[in-house]
C-alpha positions as CSV (number, residue, x, y, z in Angstrom):
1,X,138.4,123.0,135.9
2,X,138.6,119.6,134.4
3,X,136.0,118.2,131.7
4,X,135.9,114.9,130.7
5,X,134.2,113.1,127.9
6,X,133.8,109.4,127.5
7,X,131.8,108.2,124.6
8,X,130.7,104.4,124.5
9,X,129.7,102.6,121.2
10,X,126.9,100.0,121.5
11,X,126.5,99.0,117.8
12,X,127.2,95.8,118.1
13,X,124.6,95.3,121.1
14,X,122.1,97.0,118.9
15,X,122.8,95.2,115.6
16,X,122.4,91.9,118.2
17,X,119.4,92.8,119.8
18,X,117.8,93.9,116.5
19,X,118.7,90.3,114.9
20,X,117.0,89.0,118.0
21,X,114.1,90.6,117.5
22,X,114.1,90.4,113.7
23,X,114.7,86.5,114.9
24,X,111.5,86.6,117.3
25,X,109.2,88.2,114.9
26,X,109.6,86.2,112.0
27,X,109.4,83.3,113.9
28,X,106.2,84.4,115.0
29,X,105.4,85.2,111.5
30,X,106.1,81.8,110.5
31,X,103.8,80.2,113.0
32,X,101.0,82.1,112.7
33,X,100.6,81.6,108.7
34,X,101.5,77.8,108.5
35,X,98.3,77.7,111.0
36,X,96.5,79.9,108.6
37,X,97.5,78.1,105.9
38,X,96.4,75.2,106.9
39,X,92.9,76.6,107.6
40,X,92.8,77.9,104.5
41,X,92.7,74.2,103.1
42,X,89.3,73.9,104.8
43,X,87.8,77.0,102.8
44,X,86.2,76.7,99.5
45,X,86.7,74.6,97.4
46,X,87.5,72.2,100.4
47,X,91.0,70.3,99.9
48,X,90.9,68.6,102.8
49,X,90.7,64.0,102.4
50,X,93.6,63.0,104.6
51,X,94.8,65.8,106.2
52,X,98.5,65.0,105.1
53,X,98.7,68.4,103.2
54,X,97.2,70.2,106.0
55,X,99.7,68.4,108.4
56,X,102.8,69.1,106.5
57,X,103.0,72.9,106.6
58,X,105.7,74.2,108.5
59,X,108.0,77.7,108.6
60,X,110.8,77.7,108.6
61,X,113.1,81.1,109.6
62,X,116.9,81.7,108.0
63,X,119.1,84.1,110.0
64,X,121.5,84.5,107.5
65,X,118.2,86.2,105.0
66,X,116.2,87.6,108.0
67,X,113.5,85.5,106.6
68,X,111.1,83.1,107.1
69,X,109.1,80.5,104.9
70,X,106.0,78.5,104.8
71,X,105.1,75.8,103.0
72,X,105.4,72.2,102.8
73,X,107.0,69.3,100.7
74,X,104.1,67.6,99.7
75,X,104.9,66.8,96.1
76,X,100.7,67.5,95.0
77,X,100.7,70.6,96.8
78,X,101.3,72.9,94.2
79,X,98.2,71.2,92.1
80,X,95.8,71.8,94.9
81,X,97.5,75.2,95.2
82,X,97.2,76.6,91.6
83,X,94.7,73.8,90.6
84,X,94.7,71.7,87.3
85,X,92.7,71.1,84.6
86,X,89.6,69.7,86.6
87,X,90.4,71.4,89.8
88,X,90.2,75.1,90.9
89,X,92.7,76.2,92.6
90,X,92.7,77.1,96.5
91,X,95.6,79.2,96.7
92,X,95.9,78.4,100.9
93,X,99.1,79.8,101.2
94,X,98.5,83.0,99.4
95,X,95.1,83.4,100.5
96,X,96.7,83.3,104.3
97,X,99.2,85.9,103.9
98,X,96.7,87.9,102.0
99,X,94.0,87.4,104.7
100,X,96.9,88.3,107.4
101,X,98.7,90.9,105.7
102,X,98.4,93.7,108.9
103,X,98.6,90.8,111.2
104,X,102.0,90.0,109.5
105,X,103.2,93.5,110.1
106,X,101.9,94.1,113.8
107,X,104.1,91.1,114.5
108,X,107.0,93.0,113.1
109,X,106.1,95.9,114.6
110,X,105.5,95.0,118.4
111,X,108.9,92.2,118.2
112,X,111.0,95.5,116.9
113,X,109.3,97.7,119.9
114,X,110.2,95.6,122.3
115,X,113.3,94.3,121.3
C-alpha cells in the first residue's frame, strides 16, 4: 500500500490577498474620515467662509506603510485646527477620527473578513 503526501505553500497568495485587503480597508478608512472631517468644519465654532478648507481634504493610502492619511495642504489649516490667539481651535480632523473611532475599526475588521 502506497501513501502519498503532497503539501502546497500558499504564503505568498495570502500575504497578497492580505495586502489587498489591508489596501481596500484603508482606503475606505481614508474616505470615510476626509468626509468627516470636513463635516466636522461645520460644527462649533463654525470654520466654514469659503469652503476651500473643507474642499481640500483628501486621504491618501501608502502601500509601502499600510497606511493611510487625511488631511489637506491648506497652508491656514493648522490655525483653524489648533486655533490662535483670537480663535479656538476646531480640531476637525481629530475630532473625526475620535468621533469614528469603532467605525474606523469595523472597516478593518469586515475588509480583513472578507479578504
Amino acid at each position: 500500500m502506497g501513501f502519498t503526501f503532497e503539501m502546497t505553500v500558499n504564503t505568498d497568495a495570502v500575504k497578497s490577498a492580505s495586502e489587498k485587503a489591508i489596501e481596500r480597508g484603508l482606503t475606505a478608512v481614508g474616505l470615510f474620515l476626509a468626509s468627516e472631517a470636513a463635516d466636522e468644519l461645520e460644527n462649533d465654532p463654525r470654520r466654514v467662509d469659503t469652503g476651500r478648507l473643507k474642499n481640500s481634504i483628501t486621504s491618501q493610502y501608502e502601500g509601502a506603510e499600510q497606511a493611510v492619511y487625511v488631511g489637506t495642504n491648506v497652508d491656514y489649516a493648522i490655525y483653524v485646527h489648533e486655533g490662535t490667539r483670537r480663535m479656538t481651535p476646531n480640531r476637525f480632523l481629530k475630532n473625526a477620527f475620535e468621533r469614528n473611532e469603532d467605525q474606523v475599526k469595523q472597516y478593518i475588521e469586515e475588509a480583513l473578513k472578507n479578504g
